[in-house]
mmJSON file of the N, C-alpha and C atoms, coordinates in Angstrom:
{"data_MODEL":{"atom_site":{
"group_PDB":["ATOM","ATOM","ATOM","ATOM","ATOM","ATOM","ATOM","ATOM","ATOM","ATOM","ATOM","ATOM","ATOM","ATOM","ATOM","ATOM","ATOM","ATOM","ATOM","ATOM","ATOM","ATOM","ATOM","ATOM","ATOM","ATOM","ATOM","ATOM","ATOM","ATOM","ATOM","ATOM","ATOM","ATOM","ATOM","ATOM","ATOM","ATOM","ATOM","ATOM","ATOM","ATOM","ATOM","ATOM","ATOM","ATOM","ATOM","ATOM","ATOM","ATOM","ATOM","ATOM","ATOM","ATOM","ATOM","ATOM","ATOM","ATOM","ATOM","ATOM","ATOM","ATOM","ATOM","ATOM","ATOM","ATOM","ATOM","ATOM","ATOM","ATOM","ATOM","ATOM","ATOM","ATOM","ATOM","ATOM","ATOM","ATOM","ATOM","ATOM","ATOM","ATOM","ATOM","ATOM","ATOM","ATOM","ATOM","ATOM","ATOM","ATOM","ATOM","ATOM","ATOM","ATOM","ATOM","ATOM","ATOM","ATOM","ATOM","ATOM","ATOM","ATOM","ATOM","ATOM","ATOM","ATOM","ATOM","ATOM","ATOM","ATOM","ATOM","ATOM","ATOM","ATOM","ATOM","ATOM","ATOM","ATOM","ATOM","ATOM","ATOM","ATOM","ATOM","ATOM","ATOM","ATOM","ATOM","ATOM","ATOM","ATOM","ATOM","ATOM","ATOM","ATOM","ATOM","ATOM","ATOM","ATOM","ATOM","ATOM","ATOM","ATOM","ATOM","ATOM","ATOM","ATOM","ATOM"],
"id":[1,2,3,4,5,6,7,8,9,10,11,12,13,14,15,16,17,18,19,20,21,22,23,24,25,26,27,28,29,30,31,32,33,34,35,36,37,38,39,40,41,42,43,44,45,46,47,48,49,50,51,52,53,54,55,56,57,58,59,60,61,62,63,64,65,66,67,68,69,70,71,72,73,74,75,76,77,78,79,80,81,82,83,84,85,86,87,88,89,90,91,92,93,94,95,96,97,98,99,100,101,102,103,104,105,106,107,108,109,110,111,112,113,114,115,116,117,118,119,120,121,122,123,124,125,126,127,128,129,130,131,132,133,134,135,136,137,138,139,140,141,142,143,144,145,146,147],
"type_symbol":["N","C","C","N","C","C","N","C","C","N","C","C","N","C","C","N","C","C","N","C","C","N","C","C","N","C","C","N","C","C","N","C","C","N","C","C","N","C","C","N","C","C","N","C","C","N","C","C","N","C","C","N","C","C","N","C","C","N","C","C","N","C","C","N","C","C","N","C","C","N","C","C","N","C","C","N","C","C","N","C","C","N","C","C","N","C","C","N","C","C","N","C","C","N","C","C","N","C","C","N","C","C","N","C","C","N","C","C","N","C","C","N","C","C","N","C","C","N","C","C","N","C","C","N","C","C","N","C","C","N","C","C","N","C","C","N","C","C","N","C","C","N","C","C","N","C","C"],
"label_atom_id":["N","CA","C","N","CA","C","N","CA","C","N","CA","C","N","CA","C","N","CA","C","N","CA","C","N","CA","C","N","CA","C","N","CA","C","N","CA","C","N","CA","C","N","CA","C","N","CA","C","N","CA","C","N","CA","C","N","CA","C","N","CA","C","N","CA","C","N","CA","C","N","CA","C","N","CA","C","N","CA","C","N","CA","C","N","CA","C","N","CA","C","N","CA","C","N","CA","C","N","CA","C","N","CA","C","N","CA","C","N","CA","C","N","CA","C","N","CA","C","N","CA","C","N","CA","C","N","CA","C","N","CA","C","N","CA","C","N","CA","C","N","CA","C","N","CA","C","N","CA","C","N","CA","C","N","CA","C","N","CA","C","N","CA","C","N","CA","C","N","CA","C"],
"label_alt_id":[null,null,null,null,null,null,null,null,null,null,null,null,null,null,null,null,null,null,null,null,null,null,null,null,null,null,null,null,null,null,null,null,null,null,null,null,null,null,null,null,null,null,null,null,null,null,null,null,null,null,null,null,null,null,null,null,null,null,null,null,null,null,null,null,null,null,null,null,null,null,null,null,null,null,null,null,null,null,null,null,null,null,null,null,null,null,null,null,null,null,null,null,null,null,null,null,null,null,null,null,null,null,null,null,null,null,null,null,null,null,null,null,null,null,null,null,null,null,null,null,null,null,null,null,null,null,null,null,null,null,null,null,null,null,null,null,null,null,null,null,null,null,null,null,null,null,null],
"label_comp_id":["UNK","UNK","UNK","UNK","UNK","UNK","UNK","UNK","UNK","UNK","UNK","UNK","UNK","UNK","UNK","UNK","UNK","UNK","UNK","UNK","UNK","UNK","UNK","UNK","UNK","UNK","UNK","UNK","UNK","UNK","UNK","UNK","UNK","UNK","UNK","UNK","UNK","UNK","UNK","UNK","UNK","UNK","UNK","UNK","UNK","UNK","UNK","UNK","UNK","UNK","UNK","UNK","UNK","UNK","UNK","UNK","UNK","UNK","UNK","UNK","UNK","UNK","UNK","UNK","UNK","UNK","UNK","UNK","UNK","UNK","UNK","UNK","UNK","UNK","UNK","UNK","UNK","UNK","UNK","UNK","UNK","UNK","UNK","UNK","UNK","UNK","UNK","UNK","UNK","UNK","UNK","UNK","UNK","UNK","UNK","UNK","UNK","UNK","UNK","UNK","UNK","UNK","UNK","UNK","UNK","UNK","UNK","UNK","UNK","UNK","UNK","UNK","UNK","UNK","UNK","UNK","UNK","UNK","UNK","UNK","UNK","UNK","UNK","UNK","UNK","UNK","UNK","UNK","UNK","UNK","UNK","UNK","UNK","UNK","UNK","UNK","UNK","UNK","UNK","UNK","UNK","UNK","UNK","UNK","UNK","UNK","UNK"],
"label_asym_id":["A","A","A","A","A","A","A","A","A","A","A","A","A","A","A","A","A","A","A","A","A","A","A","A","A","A","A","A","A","A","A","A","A","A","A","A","A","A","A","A","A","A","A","A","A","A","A","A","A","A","A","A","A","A","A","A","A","A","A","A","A","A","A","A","A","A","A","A","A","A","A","A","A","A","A","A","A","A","A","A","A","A","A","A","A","A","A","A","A","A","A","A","A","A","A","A","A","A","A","A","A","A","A","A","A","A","A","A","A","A","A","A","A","A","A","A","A","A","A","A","A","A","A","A","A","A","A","A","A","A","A","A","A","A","A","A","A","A","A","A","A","A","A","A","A","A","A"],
"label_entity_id":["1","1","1","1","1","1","1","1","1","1","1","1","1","1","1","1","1","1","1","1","1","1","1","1","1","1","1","1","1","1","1","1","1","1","1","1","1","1","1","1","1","1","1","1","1","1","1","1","1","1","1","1","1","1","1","1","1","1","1","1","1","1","1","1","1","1","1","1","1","1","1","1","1","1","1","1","1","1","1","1","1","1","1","1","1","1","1","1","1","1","1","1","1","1","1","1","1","1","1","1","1","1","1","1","1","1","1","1","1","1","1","1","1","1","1","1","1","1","1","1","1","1","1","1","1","1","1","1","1","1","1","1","1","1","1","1","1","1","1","1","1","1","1","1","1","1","1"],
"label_seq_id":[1,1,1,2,2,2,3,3,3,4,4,4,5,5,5,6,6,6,7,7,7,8,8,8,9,9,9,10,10,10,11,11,11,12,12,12,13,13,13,14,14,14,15,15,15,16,16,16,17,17,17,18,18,18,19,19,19,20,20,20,21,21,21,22,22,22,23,23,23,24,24,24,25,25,25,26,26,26,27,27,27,28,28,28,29,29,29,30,30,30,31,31,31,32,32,32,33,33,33,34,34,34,35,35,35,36,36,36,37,37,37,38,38,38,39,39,39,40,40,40,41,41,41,42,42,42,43,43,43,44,44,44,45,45,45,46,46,46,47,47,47,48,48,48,49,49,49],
"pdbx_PDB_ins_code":[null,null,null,null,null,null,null,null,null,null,null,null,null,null,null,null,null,null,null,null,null,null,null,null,null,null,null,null,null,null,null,null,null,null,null,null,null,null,null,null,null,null,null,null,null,null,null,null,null,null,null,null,null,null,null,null,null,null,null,null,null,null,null,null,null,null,null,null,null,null,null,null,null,null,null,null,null,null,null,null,null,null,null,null,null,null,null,null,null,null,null,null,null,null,null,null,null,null,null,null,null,null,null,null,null,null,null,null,null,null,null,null,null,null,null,null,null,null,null,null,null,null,null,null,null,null,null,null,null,null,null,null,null,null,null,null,null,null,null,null,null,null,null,null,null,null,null],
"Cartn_x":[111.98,110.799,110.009,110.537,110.036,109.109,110.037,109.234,108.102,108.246,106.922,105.363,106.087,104.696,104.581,105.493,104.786,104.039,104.67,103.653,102.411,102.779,101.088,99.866,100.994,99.584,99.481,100.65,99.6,98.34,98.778,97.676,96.436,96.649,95.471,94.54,95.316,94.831,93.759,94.64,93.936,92.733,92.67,91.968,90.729,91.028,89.705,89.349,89.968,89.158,88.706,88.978,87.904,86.952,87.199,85.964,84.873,85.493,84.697,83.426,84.888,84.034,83.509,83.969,83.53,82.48,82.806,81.928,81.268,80.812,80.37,80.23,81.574,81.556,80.979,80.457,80.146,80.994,80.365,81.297,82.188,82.505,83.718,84.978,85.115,85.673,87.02,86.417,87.118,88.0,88.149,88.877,90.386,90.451,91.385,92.161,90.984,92.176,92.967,92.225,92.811,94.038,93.881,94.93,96.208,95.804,96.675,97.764,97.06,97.489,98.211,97.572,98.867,100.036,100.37,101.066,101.877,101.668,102.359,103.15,102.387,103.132,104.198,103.847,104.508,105.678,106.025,107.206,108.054,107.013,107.989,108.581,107.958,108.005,109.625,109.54,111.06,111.963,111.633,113.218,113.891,115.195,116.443,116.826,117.214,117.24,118.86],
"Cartn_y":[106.855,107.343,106.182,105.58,104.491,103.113,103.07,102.349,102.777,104.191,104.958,104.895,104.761,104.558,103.329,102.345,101.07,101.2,101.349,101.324,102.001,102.753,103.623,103.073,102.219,101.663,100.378,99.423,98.502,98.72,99.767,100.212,100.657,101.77,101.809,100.812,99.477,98.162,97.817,97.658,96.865,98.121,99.081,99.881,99.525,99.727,99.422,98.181,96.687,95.241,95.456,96.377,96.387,97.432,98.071,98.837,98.348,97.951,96.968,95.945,95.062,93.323,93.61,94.064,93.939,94.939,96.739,97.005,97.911,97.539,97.885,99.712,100.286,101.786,102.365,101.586,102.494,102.639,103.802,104.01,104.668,105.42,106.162,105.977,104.505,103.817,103.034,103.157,102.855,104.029,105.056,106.365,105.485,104.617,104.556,103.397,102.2,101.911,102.678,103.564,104.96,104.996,105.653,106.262,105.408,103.964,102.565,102.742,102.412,102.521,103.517,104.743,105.979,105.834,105.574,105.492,104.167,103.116,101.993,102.574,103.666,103.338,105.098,105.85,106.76,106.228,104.892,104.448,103.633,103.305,102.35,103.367,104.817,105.403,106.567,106.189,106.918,106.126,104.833,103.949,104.61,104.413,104.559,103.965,104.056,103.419,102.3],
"Cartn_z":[69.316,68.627,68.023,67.447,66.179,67.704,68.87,69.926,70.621,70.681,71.034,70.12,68.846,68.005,68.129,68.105,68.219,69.218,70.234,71.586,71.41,71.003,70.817,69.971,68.913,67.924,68.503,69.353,69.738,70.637,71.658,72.269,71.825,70.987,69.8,69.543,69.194,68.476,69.673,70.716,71.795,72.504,72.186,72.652,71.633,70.446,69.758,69.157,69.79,70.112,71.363,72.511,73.349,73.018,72.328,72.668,71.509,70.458,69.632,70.002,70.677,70.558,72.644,73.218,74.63,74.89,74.71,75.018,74.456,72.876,71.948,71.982,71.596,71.587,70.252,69.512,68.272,67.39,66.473,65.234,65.383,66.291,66.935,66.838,67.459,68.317,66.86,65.626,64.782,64.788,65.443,65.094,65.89,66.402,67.361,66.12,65.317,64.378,63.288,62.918,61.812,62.769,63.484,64.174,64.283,65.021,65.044,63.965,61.941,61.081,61.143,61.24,60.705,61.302,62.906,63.764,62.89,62.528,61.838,60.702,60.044,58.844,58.88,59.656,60.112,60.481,61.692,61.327,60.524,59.952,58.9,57.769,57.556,57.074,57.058,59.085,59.185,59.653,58.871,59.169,58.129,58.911,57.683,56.856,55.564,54.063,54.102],
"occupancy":[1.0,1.0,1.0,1.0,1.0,1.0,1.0,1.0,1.0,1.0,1.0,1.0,1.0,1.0,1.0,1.0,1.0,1.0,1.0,1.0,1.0,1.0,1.0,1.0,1.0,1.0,1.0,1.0,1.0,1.0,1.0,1.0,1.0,1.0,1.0,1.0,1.0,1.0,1.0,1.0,1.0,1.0,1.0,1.0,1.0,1.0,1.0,1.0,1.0,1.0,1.0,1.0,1.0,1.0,1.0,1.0,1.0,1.0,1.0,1.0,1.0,1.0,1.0,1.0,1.0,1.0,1.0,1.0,1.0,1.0,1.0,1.0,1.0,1.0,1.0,1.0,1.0,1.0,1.0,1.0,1.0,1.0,1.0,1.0,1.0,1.0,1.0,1.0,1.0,1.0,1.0,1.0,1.0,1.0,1.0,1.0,1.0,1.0,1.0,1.0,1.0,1.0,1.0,1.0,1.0,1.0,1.0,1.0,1.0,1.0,1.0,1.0,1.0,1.0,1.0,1.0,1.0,1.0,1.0,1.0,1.0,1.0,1.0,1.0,1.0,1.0,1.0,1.0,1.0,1.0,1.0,1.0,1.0,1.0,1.0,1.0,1.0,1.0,1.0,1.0,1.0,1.0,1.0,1.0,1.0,1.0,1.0],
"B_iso_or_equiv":[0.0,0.0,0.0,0.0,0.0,0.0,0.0,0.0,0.0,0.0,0.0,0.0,0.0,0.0,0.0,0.0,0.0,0.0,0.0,0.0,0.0,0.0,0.0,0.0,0.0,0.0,0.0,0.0,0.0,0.0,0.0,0.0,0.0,0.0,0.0,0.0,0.0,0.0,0.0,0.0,0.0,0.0,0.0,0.0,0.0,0.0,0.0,0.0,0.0,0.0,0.0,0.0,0.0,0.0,0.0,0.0,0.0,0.0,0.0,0.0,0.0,0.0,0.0,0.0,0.0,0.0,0.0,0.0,0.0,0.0,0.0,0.0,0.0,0.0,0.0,0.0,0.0,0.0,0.0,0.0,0.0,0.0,0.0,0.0,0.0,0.0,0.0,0.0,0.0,0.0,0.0,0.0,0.0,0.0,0.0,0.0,0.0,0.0,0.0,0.0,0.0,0.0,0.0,0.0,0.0,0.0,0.0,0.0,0.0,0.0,0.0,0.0,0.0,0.0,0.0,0.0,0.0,0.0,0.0,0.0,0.0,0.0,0.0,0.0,0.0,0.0,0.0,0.0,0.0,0.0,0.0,0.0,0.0,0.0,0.0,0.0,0.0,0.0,0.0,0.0,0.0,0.0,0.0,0.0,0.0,0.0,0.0],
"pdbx_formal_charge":[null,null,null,null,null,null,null,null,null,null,null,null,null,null,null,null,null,null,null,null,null,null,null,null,null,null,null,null,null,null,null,null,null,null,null,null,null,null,null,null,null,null,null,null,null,null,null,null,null,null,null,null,null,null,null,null,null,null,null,null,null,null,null,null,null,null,null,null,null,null,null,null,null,null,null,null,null,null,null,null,null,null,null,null,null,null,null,null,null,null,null,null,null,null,null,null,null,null,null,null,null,null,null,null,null,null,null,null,null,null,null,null,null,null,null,null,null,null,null,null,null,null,null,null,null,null,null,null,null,null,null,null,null,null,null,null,null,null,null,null,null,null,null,null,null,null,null],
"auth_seq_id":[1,1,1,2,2,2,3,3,3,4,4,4,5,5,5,6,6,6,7,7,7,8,8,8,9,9,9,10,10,10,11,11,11,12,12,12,13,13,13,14,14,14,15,15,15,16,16,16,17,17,17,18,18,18,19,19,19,20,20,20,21,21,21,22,22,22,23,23,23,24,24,24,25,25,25,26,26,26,27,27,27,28,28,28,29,29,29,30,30,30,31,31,31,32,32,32,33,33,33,34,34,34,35,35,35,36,36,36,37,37,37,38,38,38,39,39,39,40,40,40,41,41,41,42,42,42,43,43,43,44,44,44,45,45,45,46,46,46,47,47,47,48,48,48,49,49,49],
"auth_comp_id":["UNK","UNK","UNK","UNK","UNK","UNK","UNK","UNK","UNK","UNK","UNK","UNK","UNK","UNK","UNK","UNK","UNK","UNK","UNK","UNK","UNK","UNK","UNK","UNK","UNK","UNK","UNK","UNK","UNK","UNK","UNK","UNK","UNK","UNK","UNK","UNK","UNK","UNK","UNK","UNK","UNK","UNK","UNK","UNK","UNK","UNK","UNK","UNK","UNK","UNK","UNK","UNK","UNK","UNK","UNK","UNK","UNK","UNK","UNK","UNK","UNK","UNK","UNK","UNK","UNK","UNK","UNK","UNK","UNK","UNK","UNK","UNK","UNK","UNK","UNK","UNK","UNK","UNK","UNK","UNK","UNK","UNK","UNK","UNK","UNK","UNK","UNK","UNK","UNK","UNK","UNK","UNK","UNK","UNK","UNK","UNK","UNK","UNK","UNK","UNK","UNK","UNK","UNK","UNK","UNK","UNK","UNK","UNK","UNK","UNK","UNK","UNK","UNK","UNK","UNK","UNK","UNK","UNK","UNK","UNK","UNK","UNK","UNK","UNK","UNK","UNK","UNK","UNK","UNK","UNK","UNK","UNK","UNK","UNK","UNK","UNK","UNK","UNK","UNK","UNK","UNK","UNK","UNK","UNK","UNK","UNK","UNK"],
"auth_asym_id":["A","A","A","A","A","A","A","A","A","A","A","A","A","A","A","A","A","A","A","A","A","A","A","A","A","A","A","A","A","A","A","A","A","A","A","A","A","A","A","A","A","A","A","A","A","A","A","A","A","A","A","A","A","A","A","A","A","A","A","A","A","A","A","A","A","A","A","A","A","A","A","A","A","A","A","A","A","A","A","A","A","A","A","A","A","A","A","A","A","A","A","A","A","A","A","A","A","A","A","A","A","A","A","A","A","A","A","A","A","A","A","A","A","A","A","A","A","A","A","A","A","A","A","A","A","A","A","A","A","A","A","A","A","A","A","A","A","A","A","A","A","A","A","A","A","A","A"],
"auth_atom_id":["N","CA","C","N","CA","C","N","CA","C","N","CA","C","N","CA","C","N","CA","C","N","CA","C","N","CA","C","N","CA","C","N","CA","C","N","CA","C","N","CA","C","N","CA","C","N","CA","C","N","CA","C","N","CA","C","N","CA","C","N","CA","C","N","CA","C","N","CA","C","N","CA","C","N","CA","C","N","CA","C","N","CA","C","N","CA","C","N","CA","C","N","CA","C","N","CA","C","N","CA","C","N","CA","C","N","CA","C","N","CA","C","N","CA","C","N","CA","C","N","CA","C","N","CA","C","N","CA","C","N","CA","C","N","CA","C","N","CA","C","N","CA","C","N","CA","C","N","CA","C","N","CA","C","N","CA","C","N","CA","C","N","CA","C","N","CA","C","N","CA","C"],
"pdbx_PDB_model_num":[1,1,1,1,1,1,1,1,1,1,1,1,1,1,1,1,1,1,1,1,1,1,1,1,1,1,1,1,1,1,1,1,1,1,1,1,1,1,1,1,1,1,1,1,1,1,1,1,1,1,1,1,1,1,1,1,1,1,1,1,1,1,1,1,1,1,1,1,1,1,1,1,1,1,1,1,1,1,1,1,1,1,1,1,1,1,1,1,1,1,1,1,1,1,1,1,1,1,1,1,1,1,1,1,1,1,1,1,1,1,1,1,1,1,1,1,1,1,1,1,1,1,1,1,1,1,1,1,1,1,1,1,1,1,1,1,1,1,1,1,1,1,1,1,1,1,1]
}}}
């Protein structure tokens, strides 16, 4: 689980430096770093103590 979100938020990340800096998607396009974050801290959130 905890590798799946990584994966997902680096993708996230890299989804919205391209759609950012290459091919300028708008204000939208920040929805994908929100998302990045939640996905980060969602797992750090269900590591075990």
């Amino acid at each position: 689980m905890r590798l799946i979100l990584n994966l997902l938020a680096i993708a996230f990340i890299l989804g919205w430096i391209l759609g950012f800096f290459v091919f300028s998607a708008g204000f939208l396009i920040h929805i994908l770093l929100i998302l990045a974050i939640f996905a980060l801290i969602i797992n750090f959130l269900s590591e075990p103590v």
